[in-house]
N, C-alpha and C positions, 0 to 999 in steps of 0.2 A: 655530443659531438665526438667522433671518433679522432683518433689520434692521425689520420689518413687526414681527416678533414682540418683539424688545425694545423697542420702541416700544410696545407692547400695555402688556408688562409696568412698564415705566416708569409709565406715564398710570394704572395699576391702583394701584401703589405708592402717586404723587401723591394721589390719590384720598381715598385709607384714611389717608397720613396727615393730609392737611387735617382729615377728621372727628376724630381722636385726638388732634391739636393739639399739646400741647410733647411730645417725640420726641426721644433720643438721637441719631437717626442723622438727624433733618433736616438741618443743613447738606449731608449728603453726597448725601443725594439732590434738593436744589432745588438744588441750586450745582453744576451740570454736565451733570449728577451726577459728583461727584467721585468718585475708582477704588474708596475704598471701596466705597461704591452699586454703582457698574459690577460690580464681582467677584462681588457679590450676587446680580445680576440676572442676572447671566453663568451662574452657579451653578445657580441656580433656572431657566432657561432651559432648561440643559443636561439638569434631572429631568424637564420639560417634555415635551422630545424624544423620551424612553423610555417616560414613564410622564407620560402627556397630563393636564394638571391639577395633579399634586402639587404640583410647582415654585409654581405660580403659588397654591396653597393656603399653603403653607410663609411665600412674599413677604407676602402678605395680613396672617397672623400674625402675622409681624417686623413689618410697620407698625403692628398694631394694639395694638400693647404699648406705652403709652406713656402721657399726660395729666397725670405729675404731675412736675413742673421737679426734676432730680435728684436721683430718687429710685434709689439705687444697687442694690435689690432691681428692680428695672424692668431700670437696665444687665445685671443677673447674669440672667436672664432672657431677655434679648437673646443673651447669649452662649451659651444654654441652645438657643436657637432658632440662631441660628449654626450650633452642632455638630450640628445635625438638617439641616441644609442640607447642610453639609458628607459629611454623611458618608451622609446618605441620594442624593446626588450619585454619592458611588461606589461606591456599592454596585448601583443602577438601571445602570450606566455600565460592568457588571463583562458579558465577554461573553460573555453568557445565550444561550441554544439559541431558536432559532424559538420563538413561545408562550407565551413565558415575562410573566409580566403580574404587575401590581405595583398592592398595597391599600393607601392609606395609613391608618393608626389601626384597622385593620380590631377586629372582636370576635368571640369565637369561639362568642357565645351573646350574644342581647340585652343591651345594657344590661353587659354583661361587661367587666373590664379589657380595654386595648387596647394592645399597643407600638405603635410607630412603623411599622413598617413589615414588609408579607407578601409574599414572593416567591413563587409560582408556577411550576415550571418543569416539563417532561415528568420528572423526575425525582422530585419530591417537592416539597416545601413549606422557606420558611426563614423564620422570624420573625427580628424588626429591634428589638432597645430599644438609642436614644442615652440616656445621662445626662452629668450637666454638675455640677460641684460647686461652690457657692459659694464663691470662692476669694478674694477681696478681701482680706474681713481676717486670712485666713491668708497673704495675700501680704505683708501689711503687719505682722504677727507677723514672719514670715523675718527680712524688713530690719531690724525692732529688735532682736530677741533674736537674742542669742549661740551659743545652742545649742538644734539642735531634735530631738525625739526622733519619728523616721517611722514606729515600732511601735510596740503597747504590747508590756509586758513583757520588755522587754529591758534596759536600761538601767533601772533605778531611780529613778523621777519623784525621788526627794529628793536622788538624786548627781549629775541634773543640773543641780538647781535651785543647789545647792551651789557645783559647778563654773561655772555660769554669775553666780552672784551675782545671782540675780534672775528677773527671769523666761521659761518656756522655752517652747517653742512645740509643741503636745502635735498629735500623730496625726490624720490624719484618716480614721481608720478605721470611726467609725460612719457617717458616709456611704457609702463603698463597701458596708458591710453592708446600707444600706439599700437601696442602689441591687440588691444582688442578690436579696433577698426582694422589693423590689419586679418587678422581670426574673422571677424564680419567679412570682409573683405572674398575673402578665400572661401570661406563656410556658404555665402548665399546663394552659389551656384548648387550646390547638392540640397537643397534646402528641400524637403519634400516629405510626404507625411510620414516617412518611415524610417526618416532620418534623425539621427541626434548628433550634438554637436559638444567638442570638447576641448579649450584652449587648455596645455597644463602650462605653466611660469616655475625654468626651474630656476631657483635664486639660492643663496648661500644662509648662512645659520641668522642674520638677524630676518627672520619670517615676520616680524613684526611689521618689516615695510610695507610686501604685498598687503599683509594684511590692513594695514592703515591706510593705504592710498584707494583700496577696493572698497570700504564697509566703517568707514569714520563715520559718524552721526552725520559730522557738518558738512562735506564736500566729498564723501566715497562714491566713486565712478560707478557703483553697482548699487548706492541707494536714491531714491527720491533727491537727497539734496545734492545730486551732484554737480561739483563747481564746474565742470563740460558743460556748455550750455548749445544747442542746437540754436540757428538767427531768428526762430521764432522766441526763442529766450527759455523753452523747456529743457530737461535735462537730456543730453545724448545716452539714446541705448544703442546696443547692439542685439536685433531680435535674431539675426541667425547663429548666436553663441547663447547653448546652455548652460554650460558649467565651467568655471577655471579651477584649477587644479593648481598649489601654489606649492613645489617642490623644494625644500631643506638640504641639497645636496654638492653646491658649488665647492663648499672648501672640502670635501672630499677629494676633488678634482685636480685642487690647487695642492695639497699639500701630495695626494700621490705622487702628483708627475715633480715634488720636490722629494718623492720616498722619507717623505716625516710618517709620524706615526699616523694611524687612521681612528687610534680610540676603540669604539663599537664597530667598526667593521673591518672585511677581512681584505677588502679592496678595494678602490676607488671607485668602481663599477658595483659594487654590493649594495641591495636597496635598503636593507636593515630589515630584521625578523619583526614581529609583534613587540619586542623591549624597545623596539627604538622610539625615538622621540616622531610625533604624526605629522604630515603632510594635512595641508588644510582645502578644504573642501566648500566655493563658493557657489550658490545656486546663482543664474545669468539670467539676463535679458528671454534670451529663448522658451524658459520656462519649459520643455522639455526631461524627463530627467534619465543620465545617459544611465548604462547596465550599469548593475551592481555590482559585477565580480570585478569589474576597471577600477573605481570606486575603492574596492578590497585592495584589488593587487597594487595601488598608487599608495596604499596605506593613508588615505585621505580620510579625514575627518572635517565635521562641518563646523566654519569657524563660529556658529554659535554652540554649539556642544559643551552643556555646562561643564564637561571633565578637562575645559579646557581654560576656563575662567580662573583657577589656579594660578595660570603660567603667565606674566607677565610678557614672553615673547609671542603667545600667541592671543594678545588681543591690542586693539588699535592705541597706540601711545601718541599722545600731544608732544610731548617734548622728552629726549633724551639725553641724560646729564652723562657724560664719559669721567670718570675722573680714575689720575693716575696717566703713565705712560703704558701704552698697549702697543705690540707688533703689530702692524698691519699683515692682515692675509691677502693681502692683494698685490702681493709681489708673483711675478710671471717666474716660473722653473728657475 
C-alpha cells in the first residue's frame, strides 16, 4: 500500500466517522491515528491490494457502526467486524493461482443469503463465513464464577453449582450451533461440485470452548453423539459446511483498542508468525476438503493433531476450576 493510498483510506475513514459521530474507536483514528487505527487500515489496505474495494468496503463499515456513547452491543459489533478484516485479509493474502478474483457478500440467487466472502480460482470456487460471538459477559462470568462448565452434558449443571457454591458459568454452545446453521444457511446456495465451503469462529484465548462445544465425545455438534437432535431424533448436520476454522484472536482486539500491551504481536490486526500459538482446524459435515494454502495462512491445525495433546487449552475440557481473583478481558475500551 502506498502512502497515496493510506492516505485515501484514512481521509475515507475520517469521513464516515464525522457523519456517525460518538464511535468506539474515535480516539484512535483522529489522534495520529494511533497504531490501533494504523493496524486497521494497514489491514484493510492489504484486501485492497488483492481484491480492489473490499478493504476499503469493510473500513467504511467499521466506521459506520457507531452513534450511541457506550453502547457495548456497538463495541461487540465492532469486534465482529474486526474478525472479518482480519481474516478476510488472509485469506485474499493466501497464494492464489493467476485469475483468481474475490466477491465480497456475494448471493447465489437474488436477494439470497450471503457469506462473507467467494473465492474464485482456475480450480473451483471457496465460500468465506467470519462469526464472532458476543463474549463480554461471558468473559465477565469466567472472572467471577468459580467453576465453568465448556459442554453440555458432561458434568451435571447441579454438581457444579454445588461444588462451586453459587453460581456457574454455562457453555456457549448455542451460539456455535447457530453460527453453523447459519454457514449451512448461507453455504447451500453455492453448493456445487467445485465448491468448498469454509466457516472460520473467531473467539478469544480460552480456544478450548470452540473446541469442547464442536468435538466432546458425549454431545460435540460435529460428532455422532451430538446433543442437536433433528425430530426424527438423529443428530443435526450441516452438509454444505466443510470446515470450521476456530480463531484465538479476540483479546488482541480488546486490549488494542484499550492500547495495553499485545505480548507476541506487533498489533492488534497481526496474525502471529509460525511461534505463535495454532488456530484449530475442524473437518465438517460437508466432508469436502477446503485449499491448503487457507488452511496455512489461518495458521490452523487439526484439533486432533497429536502436537496438540500437550496443551490443555487445546483439547475438549469437562469442567474448569478458576481459582484466585482474575481481571476480566471483557471490559469494552
Amino acid at each position: 500500500m502506498t502512502a497515496k493510498e493510506y492516505g485515501a483510506l484514512l481521509t475515507a475513514a475520517w469521513a464516515r466517522l464525522r457523519e456517525t459521530g460518538w464511535h468506539w474507536f474515535n480516539y484512535h483514528f483522529f489522534n495520529g491515528p494511533r497504531p490501533f487505527a494504523d493496524s486497521i487500515i494497514a489491514a484493510c489496505g492489504s484486501i485492497d491490494d488483492r481484491a480492489p474495494g473490499i478493504g476499503t468496503t469493510l473500513l467504511i463499515q467499521l466506521c459506520s457502526t457507531g452513534g450511541r456513547e457506550g453502547d457495548e452491543g456497538q463495541y461487540e459489533q465492532l469486534l465482529h467486524k474486526l474478525a472479518e478484516i482480519l481474516v478476510i485479509e488472509r485469506v485474499v493474502q493466501c497464494p492464489w493461482p493467476e485469475d483468481t478474483t474475490f466477491e465480497h457478500e456475494p448471493a447465489a440467487v437474488p436477494g439470497g443469503p450471503r457469506p462473507e466472502l467467494l473465492v474464485r480460482h482456475p480450480e473451483g470456487r471457496l465460500a468465506v463465513e467470519v462469526k464472532t460471538p458476543s463474549l463480554l459477559n461471558h468473559i465477565r462470568a469466567r472472572a467471577a464464577n468459580p467453576i465453568q462448565l465448556p459442554y453440555r452434558d458432561g458434568v451435571r449443571l447441579e454438581v457444579a453449582r454445588e461444588l462451586a457454591g453459587g453460581p456457574v458459568t454455562l457453555p456457549r454452545d448455542n451460539p456455535v450451533r447457530d453460527f453453523l446453521r447459519d454457514a449451512e444457511r448461507k453455504f447451500n446456495g453455492f453448493r456445487d461440485a467445485v465448491t468448498e465451503s469454509l466457516l472460520v469462529i473467531v473467539w478469544d484465548d480460552a480456544i478450548y470452548e470452540p473446541i469442547s462445544v464442536l468435538v466432546n465425545h458425549g454431545s460435540g455438534l460435529l460428532t455422532d453423539s451430538s446433543h442437536s437432535l433433528q425430530p426424527d431424533g438423529t443428530p443435526e448436520t450441516f452438509p454444505s459446511v466443510d470446515a470450521v476454522v476456530a480463531v484465538r484472536h479476540l483479546d488482541y482486539f480488546i486490549r488494542g483498542s484499550r492500547e495495553e500491551p499485545l505480548m507476541d504481536r506487533r498489533s492488534a490486526m497481526d496474525f502471529g508468525d509460525h511461534r505463535a500459538l495454532p488456530n484449530v482446524l475442524f473437518p465438517a459435515h460437508g466432508g469436502r476438503v477446503v485449499p491448503g494454502q487457507v488452511v496455512e495462512g489461518l495458521r490452523a491445525v487439526r484439533h486432533d493433531d497429536p502436537g496438540l495433546r500437550m496443551f490443555a487449552d487445546y483439547n475438549p475440557q469437562d469442567m474448569v476450576m478458576w481459582l484466585g481473583a482474575r481481571r476480566p478481558q471483557g471490559e469494552a475500551q
